[in-house]
C-alpha positions as CSV (number, residue, x, y, z in Angstrom):
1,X,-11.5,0.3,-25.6
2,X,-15.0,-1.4,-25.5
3,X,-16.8,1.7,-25.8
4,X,-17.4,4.7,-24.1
5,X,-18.8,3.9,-20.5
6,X,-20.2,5.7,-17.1
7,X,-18.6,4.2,-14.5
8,X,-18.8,5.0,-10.8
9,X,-15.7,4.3,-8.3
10,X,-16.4,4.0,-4.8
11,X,-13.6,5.0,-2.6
12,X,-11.5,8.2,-2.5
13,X,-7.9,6.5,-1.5
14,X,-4.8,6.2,-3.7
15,X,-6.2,3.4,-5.3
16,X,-9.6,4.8,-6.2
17,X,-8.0,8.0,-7.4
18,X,-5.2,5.8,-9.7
19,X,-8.0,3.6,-11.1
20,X,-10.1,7.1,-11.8
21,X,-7.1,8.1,-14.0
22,X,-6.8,5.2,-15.7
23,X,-10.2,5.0,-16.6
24,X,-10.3,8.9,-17.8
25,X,-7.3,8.9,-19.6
26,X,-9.1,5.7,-22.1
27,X,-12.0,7.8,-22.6
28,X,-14.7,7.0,-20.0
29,X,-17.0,8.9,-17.9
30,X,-16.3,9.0,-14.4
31,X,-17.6,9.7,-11.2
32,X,-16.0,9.2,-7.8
33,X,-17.4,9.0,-4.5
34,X,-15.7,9.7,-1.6
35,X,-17.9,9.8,2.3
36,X,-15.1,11.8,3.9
37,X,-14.4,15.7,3.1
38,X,-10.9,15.4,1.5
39,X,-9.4,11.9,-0.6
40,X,-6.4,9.8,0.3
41,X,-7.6,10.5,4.4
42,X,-7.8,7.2,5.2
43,X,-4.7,4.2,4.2
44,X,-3.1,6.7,2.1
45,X,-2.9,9.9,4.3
46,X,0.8,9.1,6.5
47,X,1.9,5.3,4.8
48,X,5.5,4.9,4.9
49,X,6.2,7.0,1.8
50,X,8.3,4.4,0.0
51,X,7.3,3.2,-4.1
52,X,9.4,0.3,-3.6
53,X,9.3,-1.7,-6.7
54,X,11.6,-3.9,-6.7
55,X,10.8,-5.2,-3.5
56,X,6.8,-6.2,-3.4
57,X,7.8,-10.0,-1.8
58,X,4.3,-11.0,-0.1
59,X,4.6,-10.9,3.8
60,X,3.4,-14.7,3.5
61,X,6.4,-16.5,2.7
62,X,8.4,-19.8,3.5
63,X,9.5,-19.3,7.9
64,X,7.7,-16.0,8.2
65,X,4.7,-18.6,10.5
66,X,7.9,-19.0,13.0
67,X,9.3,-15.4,13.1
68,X,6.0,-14.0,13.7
69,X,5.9,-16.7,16.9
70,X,9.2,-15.5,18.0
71,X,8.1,-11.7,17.0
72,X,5.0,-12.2,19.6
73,X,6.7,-12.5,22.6
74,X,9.1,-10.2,22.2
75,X,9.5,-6.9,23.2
76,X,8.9,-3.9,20.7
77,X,7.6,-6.5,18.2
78,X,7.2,-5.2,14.6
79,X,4.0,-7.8,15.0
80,X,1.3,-8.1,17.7
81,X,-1.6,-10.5,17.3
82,X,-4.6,-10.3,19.4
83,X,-7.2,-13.1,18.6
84,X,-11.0,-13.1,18.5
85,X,-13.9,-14.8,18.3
86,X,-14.6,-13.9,14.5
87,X,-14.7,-16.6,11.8
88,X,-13.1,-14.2,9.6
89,X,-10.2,-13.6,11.3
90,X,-9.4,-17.2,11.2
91,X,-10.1,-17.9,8.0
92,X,-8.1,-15.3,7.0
93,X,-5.0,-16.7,9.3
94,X,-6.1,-20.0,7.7
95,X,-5.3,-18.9,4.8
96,X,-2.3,-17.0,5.2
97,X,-0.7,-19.9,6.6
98,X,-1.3,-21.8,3.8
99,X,0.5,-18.9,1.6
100,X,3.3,-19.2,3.7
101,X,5.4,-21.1,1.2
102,X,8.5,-20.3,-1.5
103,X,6.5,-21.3,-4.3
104,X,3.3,-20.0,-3.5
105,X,5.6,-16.6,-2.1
106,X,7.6,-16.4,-5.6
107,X,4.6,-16.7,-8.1
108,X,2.6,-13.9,-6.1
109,X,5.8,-11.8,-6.3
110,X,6.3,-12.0,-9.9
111,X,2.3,-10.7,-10.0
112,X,3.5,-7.6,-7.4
113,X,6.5,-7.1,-9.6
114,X,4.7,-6.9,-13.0
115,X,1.8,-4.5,-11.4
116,X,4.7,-2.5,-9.8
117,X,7.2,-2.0,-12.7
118,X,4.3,-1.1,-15.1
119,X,3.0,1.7,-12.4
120,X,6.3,2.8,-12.4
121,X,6.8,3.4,-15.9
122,X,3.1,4.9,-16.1
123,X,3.9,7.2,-13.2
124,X,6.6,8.8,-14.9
125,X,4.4,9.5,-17.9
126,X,2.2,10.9,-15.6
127,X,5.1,13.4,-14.2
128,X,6.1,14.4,-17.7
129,X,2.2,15.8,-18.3
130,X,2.5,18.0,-15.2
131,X,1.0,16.5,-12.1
132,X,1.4,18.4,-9.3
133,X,4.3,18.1,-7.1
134,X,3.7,15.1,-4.2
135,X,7.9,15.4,-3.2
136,X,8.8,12.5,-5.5
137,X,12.1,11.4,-5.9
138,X,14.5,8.6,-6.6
139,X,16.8,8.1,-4.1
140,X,16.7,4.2,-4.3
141,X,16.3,2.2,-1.6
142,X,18.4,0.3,1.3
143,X,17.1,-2.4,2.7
144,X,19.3,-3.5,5.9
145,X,19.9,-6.8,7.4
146,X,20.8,-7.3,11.1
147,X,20.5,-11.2,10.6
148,X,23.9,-12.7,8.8
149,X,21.3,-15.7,7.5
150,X,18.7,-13.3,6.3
151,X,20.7,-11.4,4.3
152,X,22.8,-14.3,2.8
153,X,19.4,-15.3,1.8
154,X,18.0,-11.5,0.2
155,X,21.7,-11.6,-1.5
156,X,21.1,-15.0,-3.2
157,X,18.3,-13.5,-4.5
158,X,19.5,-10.8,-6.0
159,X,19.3,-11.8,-10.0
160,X,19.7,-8.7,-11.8
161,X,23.0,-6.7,-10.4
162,X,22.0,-3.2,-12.4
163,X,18.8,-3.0,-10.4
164,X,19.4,-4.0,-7.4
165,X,23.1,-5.3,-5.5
166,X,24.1,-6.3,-2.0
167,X,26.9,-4.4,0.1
168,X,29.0,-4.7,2.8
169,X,27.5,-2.5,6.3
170,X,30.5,-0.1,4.9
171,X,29.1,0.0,1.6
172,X,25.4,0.5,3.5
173,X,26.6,3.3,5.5
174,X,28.0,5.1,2.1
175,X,25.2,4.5,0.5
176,X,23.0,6.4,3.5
177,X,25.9,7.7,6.0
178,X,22.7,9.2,8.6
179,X,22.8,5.3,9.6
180,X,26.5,5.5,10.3
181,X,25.8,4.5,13.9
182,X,24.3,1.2,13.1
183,X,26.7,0.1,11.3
184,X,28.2,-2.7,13.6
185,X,24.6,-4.2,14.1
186,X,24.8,-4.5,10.4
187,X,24.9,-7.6,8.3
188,X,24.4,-6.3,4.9
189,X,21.8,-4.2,2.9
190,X,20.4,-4.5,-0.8
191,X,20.4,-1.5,-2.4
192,X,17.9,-0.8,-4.9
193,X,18.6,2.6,-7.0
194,X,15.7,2.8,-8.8
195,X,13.1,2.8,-6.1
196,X,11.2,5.8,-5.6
197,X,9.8,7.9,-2.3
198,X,7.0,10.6,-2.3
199,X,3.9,11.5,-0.1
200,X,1.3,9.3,-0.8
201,X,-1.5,12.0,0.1
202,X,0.3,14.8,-1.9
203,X,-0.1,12.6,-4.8
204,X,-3.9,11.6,-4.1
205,X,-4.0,15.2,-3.8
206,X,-2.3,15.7,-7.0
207,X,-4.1,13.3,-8.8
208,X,-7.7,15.5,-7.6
209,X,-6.4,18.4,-9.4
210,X,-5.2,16.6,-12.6
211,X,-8.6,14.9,-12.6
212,X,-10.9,17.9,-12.1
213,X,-9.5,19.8,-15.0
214,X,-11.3,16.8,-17.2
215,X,-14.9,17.5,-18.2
216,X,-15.1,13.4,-17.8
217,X,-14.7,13.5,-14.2
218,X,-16.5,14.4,-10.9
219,X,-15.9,13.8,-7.3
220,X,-19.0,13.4,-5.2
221,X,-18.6,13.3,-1.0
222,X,-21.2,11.0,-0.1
223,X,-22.3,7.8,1.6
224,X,-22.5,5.0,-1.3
225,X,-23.9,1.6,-0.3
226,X,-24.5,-1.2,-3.0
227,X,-27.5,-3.7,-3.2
228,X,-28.7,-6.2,-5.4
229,X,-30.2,-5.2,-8.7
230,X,-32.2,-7.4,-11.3
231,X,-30.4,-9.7,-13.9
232,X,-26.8,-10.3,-12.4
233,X,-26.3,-6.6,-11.5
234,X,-25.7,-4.9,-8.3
235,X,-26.9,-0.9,-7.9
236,X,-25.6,2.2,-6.0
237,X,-27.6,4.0,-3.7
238,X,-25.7,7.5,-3.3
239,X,-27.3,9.1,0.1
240,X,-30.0,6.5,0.0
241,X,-31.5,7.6,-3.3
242,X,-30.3,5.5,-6.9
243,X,-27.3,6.4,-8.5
244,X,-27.5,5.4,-12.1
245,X,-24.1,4.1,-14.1
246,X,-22.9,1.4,-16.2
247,X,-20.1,0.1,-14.2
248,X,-19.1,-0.1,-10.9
249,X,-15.4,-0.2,-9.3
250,X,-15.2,-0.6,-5.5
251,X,-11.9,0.3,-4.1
252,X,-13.0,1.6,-0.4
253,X,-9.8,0.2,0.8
254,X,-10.7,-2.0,4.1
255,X,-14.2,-0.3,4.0
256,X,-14.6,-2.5,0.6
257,X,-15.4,-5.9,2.4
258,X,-18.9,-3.8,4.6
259,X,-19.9,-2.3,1.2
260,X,-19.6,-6.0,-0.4
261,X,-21.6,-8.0,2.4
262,X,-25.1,-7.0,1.0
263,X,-24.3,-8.6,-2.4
264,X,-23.0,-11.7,-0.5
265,X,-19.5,-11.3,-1.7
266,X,-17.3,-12.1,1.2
267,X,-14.0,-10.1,0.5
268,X,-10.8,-12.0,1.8
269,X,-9.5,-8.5,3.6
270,X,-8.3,-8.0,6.7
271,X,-7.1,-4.5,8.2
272,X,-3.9,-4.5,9.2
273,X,-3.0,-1.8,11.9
274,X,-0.1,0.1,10.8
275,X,1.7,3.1,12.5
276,X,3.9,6.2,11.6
277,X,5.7,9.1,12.9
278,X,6.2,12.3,11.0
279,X,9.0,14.6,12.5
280,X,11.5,17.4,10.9
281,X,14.8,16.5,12.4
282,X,17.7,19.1,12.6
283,X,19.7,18.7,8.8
284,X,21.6,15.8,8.2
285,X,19.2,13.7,9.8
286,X,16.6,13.2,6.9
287,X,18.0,10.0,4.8
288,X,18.1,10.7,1.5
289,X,17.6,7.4,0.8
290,X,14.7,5.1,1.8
291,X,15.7,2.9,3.9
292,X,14.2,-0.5,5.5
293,X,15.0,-1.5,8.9
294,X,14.1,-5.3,7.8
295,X,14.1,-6.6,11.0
296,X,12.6,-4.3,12.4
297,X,9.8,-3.9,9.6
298,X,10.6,-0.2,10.2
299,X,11.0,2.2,6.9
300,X,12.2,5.8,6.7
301,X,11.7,7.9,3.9
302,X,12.9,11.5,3.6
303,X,9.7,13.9,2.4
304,X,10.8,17.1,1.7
305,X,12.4,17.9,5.2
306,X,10.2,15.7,7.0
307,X,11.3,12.3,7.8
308,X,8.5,9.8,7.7
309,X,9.1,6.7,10.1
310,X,6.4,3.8,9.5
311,X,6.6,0.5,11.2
312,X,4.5,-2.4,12.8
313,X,1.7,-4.6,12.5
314,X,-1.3,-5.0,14.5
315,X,-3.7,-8.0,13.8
316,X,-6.6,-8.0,15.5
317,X,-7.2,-4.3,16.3
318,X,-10.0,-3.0,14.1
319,X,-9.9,0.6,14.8
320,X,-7.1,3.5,13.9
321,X,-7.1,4.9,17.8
322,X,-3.3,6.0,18.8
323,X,-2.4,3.1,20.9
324,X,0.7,4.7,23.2
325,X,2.5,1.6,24.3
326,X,3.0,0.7,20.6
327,X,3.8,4.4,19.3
328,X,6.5,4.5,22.8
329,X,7.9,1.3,21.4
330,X,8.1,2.8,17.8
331,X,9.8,6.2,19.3
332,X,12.3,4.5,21.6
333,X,12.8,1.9,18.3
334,X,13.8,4.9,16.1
335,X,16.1,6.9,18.7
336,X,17.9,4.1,19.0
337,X,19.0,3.4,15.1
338,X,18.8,7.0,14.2
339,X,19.5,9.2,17.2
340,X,18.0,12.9,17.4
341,X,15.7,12.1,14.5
342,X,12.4,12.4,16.7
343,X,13.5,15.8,18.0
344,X,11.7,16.6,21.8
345,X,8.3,15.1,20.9
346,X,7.3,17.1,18.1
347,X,6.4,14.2,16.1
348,X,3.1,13.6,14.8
349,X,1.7,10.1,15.1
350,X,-0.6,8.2,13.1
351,X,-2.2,5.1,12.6
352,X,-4.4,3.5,9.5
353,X,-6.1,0.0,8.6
354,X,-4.4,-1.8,5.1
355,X,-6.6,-3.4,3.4
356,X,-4.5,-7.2,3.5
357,X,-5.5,-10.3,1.7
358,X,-3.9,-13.7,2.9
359,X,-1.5,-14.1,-0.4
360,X,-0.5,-10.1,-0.4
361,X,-2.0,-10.1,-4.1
362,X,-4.3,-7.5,-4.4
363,X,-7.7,-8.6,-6.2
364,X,-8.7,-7.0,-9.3
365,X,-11.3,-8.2,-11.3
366,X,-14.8,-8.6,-12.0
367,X,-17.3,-10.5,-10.0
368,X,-20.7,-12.6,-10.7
369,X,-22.3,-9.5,-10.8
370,X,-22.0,-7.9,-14.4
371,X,-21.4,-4.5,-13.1
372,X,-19.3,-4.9,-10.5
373,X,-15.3,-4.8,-10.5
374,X,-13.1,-5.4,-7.5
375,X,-9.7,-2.8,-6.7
376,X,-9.0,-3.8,-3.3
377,X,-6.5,-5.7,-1.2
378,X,-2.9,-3.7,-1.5
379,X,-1.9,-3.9,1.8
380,X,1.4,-2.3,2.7
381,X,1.9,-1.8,-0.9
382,X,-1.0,0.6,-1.8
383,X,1.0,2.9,-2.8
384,X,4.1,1.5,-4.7
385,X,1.0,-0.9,-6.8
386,X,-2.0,1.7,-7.2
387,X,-0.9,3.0,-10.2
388,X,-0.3,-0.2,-12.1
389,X,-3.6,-1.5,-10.4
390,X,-5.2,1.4,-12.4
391,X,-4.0,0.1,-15.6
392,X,-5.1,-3.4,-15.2
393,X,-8.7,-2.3,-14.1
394,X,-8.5,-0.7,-17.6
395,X,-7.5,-3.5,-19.6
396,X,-10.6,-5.6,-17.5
397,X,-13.2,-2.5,-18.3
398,X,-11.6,-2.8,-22.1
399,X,-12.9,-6.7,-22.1
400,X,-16.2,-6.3,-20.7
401,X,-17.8,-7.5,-24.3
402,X,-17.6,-10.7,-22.7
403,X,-18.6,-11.5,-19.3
404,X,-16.0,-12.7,-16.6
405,X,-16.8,-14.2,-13.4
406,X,-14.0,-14.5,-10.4
């Protein structure tokens, strides 16, 4: 460690909270802020549940430009687009069609897996210290494949048998037999036993507790807004008044790129509307294992004896209202592959923003300003990466003797 530091972390989520461990746990002074009443309300409150680490593939990848044409006009889309008359949205499209190549798709995946696998393993050491319970488990996960060519493709890819394997629909529907009744719409599945499920806001919750027993650390609700300071810094206003620290970490999720504007940094995010359902079916409903509807883009993951559906995205829509069309689409979507697991409408709905850059590759690092470091832009994968996020914001706050501008 470079030395002792305050260090102020703007943004109360998953990866905030993650990042806030890491930076207790080497010895540093920490403060976070948070401007709503509770943490992990936002992105992290109902995600999909899944830690999938072995499958962090970026969205952008070689054919995924012509699906999503296909996905647009088609009913129940797992995508919906609606364009605008913002420069950033285009940019951001710009460049996402630009990422939208194998080799560019492969070398950002190897930079998902390595944050990923390293959470994973820090996650458990986490467990073995005593934090709370957040219904982990590790049922693996089953990814299955309608398409005959998609999944002769996932299964060529397939490079280490132990950790993850393809199967037959049979073999799918033995591995997870509530999806017996797909079974004939099913190509194939990859099955990967060491992937992990829990509740994402149970953990953020978990990880508050953990965190206030350490005389390092202190959560503050609060408006924080950043400005320009003298020589190459940036300062916090807390509530309008000056908040003094040494460093600075902004991980406000999609809130990140409005704290950012004022110091001219123009972050590469874009919120991605997301959906879920959360429902306790009769038993023998809840999958124990998490399971990925790929063609779909629909996950469920079993939460205690909740089942947690999550599905869709909606570019373009800036706000986390309850659109009905798309949550009727999502409910008829799920009666149909898993019957009787919605019960008579006593599911409860919900809908948040992930913070997306173009390449799926989250950006953390420092910035021109010598303060300032950057935890943002996890998309779907907040969850499954926060952790090992947290310890590579470490390993930058242990190098700040020398300065490093991204």
């Amino acid at each position: 460690m470079a030395g002792k530091r305050t260090i102020t972390i703007i943004g109360g989520g998953v990866i905030g909270l993650t990042s806030a461990c890491a930076l207790v746990r080497d010895g540093h002074d920490v403060t976070l802020i948070e401007r709503r009443g509770d943490v992990g309300r936002e992105a992290s409150f109902a995600n999909g549940g899944q830690l999938s680490y072995r499958y962090v593939s970026p969205l952008a990848d070689a054919g995924i430009a012509q699906d999503a044409l296909g996905w647009l006009f088609r009913p129940n889309s797992p995508i919906s687009l609606r364009l605008k008359a913002d420069p950033h949205q285009w940019r951001w499209l710009l460049a996402f069609l630009c990422a939208c190549n194998r080799q560019t798709n492969r070398r950002n995946a190897a930079v998902l897996l390595d944050l990923a696998l390293s959470g994973q393993a820090e996650l458990e050491k986490y467990r073995e210290e005593g934090l709370g319970d957040f219904l982990w488990r590790r049922p693996g996960k089953l990814v299955l494949y309608r398409n005959a060519a998609t999944f002769r493709k996932a299964a060529k890819s397939v490079s280490d048998p132990e950790r993850q394997r393809a199967l037959s629909p049979s073999e799918c529907t033995d591995v997870e037999p509530a999806f017996e009744g797909l079974r004939e719409q099913i190509a194939g599945g990859i099955f990967s036993p060491e992937d992990e499920v829990g509740d994402c806001f149970l953990f953020c919750k978990a990880l508050r507790e953990t965190l206030a027993a350490s005389p390092n650390f202190r959560l503050i609700q609060g408006d924080a807004t950043l400005t320009t300071g003298p020589k190459d810094r940036c300062e916090v206003q807390l509530d309008g008044k000056p908040f003094e620290t040494d460093l600075v970490v902004l991980a406000a999720g999609i809130g990140s790129r409005k704290l950012a504007r004022p110091l001219a940094l123009n972050l590469p995010l874009y919120g991605l509307k997301g959906y879920s359902l959360t429902t306790r079916p009769r038993p023998g409903l809840v999958p124990s294992v998490s399971v990925t509807d790929y063609d779909n883009r629909v996950v469920y993951a079993g939460l205690g004896d909740r089942l947690r559906v999550a599905a869709m995205v909606d570019i373009g829509s800036e706000n986390t209202h309850l659109n009905p069309k798309r949550l009727g689409e999502l409910r008829a979507l799920v009666s149909e592959t898993l019957p009787g697991a919605l019960g008579k409408g006593d599911d409860t709905p919900w809908a948040g923003l992930r913070p997306a850059t173009p390449t799926g590759v989250p950006i953390i690092a420092r910035t021109r300003y010598d303060n300032l470091l950057l935890n943002v832009g996890h998309g779907a994968l907040g969850f499954t990466l926060s952790v090992g996020s947290g310890l590579r914001l470490k390993e930058i706050v242990a190098g700040f003797d020398t300065r490093a501008v991204s």
